[in-house]
PDB file of N, CA, C and O in Angstrom:
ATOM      1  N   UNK A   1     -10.311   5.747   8.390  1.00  0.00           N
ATOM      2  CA  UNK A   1     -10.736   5.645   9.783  1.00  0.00           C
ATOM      3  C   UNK A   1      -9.513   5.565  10.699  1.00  0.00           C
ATOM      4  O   UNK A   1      -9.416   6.280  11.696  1.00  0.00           O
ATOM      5  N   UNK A   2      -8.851   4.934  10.439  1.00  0.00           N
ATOM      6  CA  UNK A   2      -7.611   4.791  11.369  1.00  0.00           C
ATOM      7  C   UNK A   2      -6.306   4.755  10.307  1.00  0.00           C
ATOM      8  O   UNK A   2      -5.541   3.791  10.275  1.00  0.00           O
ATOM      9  N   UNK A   3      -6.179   5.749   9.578  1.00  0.00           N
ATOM     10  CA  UNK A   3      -5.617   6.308   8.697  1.00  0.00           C
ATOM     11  C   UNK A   3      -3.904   6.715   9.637  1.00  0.00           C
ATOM     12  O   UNK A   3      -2.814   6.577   9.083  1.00  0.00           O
ATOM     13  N   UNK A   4      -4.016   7.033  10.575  1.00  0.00           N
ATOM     14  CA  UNK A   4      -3.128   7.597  11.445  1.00  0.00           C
ATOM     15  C   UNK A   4      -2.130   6.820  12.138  1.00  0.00           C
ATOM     16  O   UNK A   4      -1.007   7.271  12.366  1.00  0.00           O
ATOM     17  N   UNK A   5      -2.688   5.095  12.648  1.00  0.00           N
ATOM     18  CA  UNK A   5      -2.415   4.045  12.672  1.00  0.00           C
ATOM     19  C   UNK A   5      -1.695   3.508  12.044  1.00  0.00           C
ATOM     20  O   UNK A   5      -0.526   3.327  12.386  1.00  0.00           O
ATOM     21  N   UNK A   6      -2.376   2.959  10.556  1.00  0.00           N
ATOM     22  CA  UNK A   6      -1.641   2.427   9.644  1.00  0.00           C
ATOM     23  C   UNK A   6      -0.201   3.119   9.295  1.00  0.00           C
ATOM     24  O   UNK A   6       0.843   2.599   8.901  1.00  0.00           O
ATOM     25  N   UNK A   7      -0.561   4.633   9.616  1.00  0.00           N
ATOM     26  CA  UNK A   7       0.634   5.587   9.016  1.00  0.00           C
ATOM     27  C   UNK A   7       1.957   5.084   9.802  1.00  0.00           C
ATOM     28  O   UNK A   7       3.020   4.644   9.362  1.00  0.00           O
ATOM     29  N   UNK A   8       1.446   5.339  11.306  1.00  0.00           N
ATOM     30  CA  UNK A   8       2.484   4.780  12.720  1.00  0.00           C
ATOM     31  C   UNK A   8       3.317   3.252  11.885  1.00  0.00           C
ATOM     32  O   UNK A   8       4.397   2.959  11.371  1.00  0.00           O
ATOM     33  N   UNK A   9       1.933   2.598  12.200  1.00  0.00           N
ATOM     34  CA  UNK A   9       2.766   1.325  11.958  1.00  0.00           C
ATOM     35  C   UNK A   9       3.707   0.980  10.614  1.00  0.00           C
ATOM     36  O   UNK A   9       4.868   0.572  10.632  1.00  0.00           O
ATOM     37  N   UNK A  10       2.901   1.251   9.486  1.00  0.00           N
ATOM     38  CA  UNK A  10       3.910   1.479   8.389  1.00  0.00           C
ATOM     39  C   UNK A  10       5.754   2.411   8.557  1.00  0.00           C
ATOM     40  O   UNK A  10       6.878   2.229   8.090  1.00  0.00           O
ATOM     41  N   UNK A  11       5.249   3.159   9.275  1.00  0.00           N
ATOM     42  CA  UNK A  11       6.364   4.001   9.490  1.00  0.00           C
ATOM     43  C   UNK A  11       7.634   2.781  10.438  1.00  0.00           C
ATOM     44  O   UNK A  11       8.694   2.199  10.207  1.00  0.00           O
ATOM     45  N   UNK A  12       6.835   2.914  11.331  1.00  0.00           N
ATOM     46  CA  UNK A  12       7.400   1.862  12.342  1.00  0.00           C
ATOM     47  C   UNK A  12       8.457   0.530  11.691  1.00  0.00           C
ATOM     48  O   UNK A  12       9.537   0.050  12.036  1.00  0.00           O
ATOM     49  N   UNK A  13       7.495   0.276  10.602  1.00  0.00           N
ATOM     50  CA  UNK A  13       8.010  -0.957   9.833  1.00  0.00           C
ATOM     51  C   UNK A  13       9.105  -0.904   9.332  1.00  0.00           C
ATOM     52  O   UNK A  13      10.096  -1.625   9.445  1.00  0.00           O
ATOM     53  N   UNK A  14       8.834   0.263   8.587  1.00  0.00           N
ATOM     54  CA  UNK A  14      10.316   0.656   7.603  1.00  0.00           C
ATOM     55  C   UNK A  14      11.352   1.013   8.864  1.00  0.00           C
ATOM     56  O   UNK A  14      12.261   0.205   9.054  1.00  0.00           O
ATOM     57  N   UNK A  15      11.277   1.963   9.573  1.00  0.00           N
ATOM     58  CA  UNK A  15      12.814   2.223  10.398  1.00  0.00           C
ATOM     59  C   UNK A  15      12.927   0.623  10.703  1.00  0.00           C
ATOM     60  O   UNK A  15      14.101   0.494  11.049  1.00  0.00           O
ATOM     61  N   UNK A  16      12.430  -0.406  10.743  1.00  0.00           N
ATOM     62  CA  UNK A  16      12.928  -1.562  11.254  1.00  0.00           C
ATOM     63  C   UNK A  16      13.877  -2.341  10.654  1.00  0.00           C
ATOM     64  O   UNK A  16      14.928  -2.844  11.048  1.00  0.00           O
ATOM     65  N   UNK A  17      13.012  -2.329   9.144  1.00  0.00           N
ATOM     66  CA  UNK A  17      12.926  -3.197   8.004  1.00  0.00           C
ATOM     67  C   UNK A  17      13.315  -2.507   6.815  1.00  0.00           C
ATOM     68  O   UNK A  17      12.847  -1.379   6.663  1.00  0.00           O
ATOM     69  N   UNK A  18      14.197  -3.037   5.812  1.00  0.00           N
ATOM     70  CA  UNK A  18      13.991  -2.759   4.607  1.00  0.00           C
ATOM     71  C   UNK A  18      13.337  -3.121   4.002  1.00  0.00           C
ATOM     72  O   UNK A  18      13.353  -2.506   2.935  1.00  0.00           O
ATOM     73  N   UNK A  19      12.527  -4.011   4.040  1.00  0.00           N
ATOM     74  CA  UNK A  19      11.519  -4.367   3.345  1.00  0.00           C
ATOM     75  C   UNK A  19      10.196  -4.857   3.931  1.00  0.00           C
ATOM     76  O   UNK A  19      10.178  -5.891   4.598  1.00  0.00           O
ATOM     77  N   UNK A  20       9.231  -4.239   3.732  1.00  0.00           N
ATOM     78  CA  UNK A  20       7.914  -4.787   4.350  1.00  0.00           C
ATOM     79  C   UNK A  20       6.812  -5.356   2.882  1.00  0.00           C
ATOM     80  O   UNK A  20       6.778  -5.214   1.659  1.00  0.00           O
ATOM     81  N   UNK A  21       6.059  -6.023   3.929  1.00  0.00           N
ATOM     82  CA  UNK A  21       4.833  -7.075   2.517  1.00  0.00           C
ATOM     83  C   UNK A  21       3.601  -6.710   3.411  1.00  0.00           C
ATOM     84  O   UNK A  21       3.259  -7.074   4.535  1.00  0.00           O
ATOM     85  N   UNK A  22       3.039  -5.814   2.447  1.00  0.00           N
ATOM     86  CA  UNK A  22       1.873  -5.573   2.531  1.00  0.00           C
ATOM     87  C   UNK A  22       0.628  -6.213   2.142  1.00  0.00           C
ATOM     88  O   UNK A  22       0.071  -5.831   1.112  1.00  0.00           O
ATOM     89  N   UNK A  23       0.022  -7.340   2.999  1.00  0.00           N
ATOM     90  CA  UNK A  23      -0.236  -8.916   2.344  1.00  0.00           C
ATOM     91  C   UNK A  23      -2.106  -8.034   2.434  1.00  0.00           C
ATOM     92  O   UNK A  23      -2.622  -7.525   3.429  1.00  0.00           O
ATOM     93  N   UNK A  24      -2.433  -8.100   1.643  1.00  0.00           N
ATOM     94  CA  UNK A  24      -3.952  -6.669   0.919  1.00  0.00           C
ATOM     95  C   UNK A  24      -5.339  -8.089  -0.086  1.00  0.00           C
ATOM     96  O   UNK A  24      -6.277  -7.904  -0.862  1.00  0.00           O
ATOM     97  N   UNK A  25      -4.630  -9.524   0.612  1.00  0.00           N
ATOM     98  CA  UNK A  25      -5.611 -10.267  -0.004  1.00  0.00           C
ATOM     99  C   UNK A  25      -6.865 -10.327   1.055  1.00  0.00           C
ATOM    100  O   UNK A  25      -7.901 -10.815   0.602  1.00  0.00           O
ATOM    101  N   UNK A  26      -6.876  -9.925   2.279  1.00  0.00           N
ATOM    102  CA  UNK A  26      -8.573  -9.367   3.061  1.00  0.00           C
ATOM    103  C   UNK A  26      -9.212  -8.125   2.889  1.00  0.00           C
ATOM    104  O   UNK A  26      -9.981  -7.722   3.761  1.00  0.00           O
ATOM    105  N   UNK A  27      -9.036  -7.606   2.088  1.00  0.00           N
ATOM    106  CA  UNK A  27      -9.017  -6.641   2.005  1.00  0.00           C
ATOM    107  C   UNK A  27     -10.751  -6.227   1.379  1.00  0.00           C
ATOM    108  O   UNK A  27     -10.801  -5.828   0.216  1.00  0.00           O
ATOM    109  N   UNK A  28     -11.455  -6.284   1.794  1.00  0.00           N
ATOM    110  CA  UNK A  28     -12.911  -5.766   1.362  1.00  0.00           C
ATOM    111  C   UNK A  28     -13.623  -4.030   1.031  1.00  0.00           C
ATOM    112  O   UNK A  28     -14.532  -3.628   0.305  1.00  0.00           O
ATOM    113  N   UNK A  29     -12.795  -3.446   1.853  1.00  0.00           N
ATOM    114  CA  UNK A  29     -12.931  -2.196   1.796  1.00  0.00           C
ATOM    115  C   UNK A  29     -12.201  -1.148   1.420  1.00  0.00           C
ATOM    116  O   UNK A  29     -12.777  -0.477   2.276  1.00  0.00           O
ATOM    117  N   UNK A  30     -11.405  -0.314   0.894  1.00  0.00           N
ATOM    118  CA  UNK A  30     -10.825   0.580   1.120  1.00  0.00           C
ATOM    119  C   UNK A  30     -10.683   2.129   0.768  1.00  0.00           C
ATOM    120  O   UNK A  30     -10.722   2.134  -0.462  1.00  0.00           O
ATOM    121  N   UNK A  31     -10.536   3.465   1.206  1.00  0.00           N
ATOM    122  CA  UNK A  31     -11.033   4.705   0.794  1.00  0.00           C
ATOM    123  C   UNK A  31      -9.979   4.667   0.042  1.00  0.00           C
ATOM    124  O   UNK A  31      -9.323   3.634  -0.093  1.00  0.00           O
ATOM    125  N   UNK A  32      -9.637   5.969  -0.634  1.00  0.00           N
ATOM    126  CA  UNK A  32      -9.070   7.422  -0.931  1.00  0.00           C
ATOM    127  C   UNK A  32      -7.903   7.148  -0.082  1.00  0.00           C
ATOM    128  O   UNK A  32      -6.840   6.552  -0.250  1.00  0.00           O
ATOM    129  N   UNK A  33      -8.580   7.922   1.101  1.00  0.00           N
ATOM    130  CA  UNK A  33      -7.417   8.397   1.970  1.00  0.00           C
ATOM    131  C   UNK A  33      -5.830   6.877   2.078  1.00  0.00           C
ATOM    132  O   UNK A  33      -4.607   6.939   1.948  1.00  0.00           O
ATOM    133  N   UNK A  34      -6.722   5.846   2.342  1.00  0.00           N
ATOM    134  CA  UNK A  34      -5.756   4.674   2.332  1.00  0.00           C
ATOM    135  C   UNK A  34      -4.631   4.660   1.513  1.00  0.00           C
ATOM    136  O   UNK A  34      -3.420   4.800   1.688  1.00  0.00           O
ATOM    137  N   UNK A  35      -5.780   4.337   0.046  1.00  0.00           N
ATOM    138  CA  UNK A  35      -4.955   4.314  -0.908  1.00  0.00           C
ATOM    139  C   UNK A  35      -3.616   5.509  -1.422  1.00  0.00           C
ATOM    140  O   UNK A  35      -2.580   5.288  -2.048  1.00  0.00           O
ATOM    141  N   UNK A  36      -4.078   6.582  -0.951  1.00  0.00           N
ATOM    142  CA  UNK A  36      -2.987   7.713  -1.065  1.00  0.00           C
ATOM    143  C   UNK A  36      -1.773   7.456  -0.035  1.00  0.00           C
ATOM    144  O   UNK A  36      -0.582   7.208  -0.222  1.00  0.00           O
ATOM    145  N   UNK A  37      -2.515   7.608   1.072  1.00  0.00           N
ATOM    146  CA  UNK A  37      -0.879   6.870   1.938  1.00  0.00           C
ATOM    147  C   UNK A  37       0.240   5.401   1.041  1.00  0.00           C
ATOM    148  O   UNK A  37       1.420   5.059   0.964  1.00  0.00           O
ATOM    149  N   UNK A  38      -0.682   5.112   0.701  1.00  0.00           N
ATOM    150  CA  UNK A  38       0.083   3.763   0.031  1.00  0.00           C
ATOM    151  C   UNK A  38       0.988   4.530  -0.587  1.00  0.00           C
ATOM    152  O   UNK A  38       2.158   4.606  -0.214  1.00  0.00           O
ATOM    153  N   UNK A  39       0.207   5.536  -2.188  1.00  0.00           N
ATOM    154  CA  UNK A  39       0.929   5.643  -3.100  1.00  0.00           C
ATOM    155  C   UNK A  39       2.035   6.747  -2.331  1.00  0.00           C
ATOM    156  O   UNK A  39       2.988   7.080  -3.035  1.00  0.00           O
ATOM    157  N   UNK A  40       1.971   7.278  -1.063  1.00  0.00           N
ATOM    158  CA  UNK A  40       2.843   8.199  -0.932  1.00  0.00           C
ATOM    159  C   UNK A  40       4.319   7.285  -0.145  1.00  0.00           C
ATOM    160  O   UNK A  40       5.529   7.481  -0.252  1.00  0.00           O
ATOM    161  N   UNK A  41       3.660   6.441   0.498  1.00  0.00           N
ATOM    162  CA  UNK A  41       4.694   5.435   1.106  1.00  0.00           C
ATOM    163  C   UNK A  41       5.267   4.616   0.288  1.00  0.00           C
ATOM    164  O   UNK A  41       6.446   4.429   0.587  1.00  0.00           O
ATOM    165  N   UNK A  42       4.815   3.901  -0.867  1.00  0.00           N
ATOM    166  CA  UNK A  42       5.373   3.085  -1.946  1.00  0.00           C
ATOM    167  C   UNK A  42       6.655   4.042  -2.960  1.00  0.00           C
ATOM    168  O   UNK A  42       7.649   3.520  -3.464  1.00  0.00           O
ATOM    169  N   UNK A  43       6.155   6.026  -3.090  1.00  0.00           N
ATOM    170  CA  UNK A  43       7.268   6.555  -3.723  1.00  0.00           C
ATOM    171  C   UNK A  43       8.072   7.283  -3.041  1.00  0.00           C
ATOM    172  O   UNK A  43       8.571   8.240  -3.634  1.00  0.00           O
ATOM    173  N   UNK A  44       8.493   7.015  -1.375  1.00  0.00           N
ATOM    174  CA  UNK A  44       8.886   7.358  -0.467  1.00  0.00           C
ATOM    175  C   UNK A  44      10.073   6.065  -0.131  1.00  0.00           C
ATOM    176  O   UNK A  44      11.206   6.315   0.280  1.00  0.00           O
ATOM    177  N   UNK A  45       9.681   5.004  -0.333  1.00  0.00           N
ATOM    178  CA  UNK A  45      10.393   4.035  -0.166  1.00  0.00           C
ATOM    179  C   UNK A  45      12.045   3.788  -0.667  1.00  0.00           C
ATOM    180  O   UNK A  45      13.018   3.406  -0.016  1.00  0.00           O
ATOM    181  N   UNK A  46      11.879   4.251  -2.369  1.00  0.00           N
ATOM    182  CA  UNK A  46      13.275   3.643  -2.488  1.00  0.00           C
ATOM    183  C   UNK A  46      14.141   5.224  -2.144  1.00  0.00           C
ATOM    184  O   UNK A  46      15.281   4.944  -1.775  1.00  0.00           O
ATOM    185  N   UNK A  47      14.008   6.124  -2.156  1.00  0.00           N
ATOM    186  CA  UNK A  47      14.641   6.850  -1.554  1.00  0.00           C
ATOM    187  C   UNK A  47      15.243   7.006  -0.390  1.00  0.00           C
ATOM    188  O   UNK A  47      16.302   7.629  -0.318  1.00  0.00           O
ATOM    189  N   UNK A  48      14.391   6.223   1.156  1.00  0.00           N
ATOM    190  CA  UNK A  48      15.179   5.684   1.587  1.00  0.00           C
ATOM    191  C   UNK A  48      15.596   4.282   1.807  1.00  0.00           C
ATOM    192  O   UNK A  48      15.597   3.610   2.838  1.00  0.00           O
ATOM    193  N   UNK A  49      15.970   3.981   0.526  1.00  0.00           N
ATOM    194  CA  UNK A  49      16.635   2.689   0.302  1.00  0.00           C
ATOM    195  C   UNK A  49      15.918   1.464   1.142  1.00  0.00           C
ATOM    196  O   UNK A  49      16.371   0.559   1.842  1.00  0.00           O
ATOM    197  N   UNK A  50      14.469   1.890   0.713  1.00  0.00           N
ATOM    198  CA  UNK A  50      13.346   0.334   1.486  1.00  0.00           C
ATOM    199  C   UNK A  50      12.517   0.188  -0.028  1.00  0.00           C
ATOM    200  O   UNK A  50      12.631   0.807  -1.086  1.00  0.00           O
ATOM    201  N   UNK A  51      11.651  -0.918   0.403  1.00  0.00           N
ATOM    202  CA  UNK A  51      11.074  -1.680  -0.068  1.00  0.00           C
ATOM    203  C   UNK A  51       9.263  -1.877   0.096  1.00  0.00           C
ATOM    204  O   UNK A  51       8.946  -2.897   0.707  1.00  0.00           O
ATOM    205  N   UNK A  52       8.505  -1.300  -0.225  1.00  0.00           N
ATOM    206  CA  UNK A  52       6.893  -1.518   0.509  1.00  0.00           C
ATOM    207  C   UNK A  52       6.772  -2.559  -0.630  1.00  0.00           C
ATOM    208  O   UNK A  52       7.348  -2.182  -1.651  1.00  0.00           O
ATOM    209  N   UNK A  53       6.187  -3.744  -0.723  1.00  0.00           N
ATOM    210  CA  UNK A  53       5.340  -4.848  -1.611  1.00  0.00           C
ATOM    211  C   UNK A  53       4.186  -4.844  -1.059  1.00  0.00           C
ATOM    212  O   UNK A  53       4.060  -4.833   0.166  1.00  0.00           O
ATOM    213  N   UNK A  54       3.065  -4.853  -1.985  1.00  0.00           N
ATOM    214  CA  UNK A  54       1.174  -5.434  -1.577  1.00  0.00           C
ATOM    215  C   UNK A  54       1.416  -6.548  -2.623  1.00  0.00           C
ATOM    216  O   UNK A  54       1.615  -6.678  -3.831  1.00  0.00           O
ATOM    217  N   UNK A  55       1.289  -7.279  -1.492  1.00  0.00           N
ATOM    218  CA  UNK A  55       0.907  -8.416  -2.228  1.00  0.00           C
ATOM    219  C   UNK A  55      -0.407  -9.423  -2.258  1.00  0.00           C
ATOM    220  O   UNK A  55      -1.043  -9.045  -1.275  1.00  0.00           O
ATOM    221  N   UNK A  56      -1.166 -10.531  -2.883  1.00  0.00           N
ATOM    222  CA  UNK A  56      -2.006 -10.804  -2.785  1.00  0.00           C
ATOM    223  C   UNK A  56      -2.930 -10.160  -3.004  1.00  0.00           C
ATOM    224  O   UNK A  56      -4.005 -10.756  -2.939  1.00  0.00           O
ATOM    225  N   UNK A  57      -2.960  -8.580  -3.381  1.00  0.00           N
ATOM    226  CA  UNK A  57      -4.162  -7.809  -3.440  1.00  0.00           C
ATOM    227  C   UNK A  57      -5.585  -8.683  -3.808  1.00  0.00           C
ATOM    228  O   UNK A  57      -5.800  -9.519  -4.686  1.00  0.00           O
ATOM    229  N   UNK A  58      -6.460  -8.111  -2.740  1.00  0.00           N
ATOM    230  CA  UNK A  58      -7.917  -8.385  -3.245  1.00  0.00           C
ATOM    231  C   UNK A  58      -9.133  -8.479  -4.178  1.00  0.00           C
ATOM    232  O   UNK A  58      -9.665  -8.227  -3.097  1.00  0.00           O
ATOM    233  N   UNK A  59      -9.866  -8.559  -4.860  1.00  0.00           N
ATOM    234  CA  UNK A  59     -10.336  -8.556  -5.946  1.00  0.00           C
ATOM    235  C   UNK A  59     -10.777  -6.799  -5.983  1.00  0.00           C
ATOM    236  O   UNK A  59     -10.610  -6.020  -6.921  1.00  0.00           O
ATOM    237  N   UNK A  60     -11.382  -6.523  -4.634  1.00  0.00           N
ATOM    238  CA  UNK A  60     -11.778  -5.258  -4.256  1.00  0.00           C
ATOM    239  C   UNK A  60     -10.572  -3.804  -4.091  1.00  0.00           C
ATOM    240  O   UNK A  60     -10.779  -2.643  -4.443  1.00  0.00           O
ATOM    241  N   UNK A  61      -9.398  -4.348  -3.481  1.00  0.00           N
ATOM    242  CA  UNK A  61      -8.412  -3.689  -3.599  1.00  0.00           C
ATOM    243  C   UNK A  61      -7.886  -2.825  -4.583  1.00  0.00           C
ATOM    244  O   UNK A  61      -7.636  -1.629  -4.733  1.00  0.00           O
ATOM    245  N   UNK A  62      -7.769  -4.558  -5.580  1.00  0.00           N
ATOM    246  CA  UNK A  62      -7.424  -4.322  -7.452  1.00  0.00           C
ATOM    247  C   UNK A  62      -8.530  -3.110  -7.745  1.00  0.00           C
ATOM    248  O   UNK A  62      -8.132  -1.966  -7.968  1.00  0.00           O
ATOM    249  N   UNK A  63      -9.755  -3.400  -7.730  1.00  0.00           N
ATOM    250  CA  UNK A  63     -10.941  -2.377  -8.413  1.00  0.00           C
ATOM    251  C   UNK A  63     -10.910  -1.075  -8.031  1.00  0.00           C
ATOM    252  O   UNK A  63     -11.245  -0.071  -8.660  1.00  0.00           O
ATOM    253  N   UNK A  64     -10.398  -1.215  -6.745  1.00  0.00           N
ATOM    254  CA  UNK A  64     -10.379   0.474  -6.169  1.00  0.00           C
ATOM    255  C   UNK A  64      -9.160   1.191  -6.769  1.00  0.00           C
ATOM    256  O   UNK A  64      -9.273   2.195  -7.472  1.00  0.00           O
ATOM    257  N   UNK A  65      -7.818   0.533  -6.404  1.00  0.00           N
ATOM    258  CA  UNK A  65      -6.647   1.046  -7.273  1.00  0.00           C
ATOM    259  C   UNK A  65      -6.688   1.046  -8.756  1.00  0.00           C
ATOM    260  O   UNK A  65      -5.765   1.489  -9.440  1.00  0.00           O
ATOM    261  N   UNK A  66      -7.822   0.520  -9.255  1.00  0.00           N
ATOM    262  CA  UNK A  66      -7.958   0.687 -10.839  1.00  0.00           C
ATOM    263  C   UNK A  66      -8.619   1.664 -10.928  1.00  0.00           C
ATOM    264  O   UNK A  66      -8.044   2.378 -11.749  1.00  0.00           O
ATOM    265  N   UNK A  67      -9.771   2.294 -10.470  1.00  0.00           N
ATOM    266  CA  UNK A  67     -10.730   2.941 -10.377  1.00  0.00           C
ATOM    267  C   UNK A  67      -9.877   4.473 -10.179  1.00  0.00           C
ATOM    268  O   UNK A  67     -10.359   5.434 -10.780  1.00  0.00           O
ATOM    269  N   UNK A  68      -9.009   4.626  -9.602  1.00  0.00           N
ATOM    270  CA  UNK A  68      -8.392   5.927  -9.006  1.00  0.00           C
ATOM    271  C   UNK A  68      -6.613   5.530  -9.936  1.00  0.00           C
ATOM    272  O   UNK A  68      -5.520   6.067  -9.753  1.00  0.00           O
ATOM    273  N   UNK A  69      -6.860   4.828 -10.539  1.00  0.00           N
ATOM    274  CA  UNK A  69      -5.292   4.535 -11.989  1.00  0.00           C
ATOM    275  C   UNK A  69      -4.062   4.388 -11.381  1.00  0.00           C
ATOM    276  O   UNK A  69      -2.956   4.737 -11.795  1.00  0.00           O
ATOM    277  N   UNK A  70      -4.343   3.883 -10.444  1.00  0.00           N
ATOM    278  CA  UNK A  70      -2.983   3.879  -9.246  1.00  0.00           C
ATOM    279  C   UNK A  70      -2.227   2.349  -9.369  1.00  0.00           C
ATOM    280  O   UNK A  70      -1.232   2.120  -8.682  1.00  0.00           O
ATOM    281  N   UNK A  71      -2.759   1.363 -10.261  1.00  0.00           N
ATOM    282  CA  UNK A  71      -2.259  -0.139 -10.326  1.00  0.00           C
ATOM    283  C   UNK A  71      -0.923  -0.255 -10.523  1.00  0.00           C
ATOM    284  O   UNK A  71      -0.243  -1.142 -10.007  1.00  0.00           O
ATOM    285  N   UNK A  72      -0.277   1.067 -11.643  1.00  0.00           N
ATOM    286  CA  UNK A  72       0.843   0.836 -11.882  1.00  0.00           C
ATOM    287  C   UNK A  72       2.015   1.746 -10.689  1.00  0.00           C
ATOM    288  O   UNK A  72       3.241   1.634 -10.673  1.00  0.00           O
ATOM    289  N   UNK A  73       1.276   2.498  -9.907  1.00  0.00           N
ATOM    290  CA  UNK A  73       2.098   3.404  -8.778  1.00  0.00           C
ATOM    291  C   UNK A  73       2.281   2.296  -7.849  1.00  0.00           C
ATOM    292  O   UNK A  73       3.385   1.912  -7.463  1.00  0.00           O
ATOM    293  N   UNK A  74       0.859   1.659  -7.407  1.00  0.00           N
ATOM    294  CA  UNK A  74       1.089   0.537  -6.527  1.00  0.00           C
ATOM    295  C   UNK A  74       1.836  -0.636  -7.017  1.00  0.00           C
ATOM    296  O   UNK A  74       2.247  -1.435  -6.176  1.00  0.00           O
ATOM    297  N   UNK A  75       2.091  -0.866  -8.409  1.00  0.00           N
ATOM    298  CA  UNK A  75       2.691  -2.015  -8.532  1.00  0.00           C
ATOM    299  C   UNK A  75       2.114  -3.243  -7.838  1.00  0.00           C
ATOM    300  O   UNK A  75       2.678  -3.932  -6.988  1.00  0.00           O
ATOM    301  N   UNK A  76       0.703  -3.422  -8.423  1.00  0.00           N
ATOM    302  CA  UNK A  76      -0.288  -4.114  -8.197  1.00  0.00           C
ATOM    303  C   UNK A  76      -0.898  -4.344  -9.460  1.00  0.00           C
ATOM    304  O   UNK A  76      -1.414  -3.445 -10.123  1.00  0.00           O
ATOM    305  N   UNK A  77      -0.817  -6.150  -9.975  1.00  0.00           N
ATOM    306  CA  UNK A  77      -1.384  -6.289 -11.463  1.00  0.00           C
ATOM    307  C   UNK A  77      -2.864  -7.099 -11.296  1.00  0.00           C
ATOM    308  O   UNK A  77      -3.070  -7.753 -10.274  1.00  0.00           O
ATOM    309  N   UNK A  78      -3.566  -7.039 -12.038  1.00  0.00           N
ATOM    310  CA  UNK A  78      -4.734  -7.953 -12.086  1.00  0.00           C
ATOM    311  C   UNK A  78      -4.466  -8.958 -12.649  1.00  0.00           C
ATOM    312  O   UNK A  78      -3.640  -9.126 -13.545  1.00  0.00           O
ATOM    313  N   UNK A  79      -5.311  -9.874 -12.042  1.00  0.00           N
ATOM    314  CA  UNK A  79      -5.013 -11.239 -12.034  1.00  0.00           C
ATOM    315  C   UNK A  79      -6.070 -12.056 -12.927  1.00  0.00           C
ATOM    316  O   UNK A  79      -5.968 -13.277 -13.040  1.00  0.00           O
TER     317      UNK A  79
END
């Protein structure tokens, strides 16, 4: 839904920051589309020498990134 947003602000983050925390423990919902930005921003990161962390992931979060085998791209473990 606001896929375009998150993109901005993520983007935003990194030229700021080397490291941002992607704190994903409210997390009740999330598509496809989300989760792909993640995995494209998480293997985008150390190349330019940043950092993306999710941390806290949600119970729902975890299930969706398990569901689509992405736990170990996201570097997101179940708990």
């Amino acid at each position: 839904k606001n896929i375009a947003k998150l993109y901005n602000t993520i983007k935003h983050a990194l030229e700021v920051h080397n490291t941002i925390e992607i704190n994903a423990s409210d997390v009740t919902t999330i598509d496809t589309a989300t989760l792909q930005l993640l995995v494209s921003l998480k293997k985008d990161a150390p190349c330019l020498n940043k950092t993306i962390d999710i941390i806290y992931p949600s119970a729902r979060f975890i299930e969706s990134a398990k569901l689509l085998d992405l736990l170990s791209i996201l570097d997101v473990t179940e708990s």
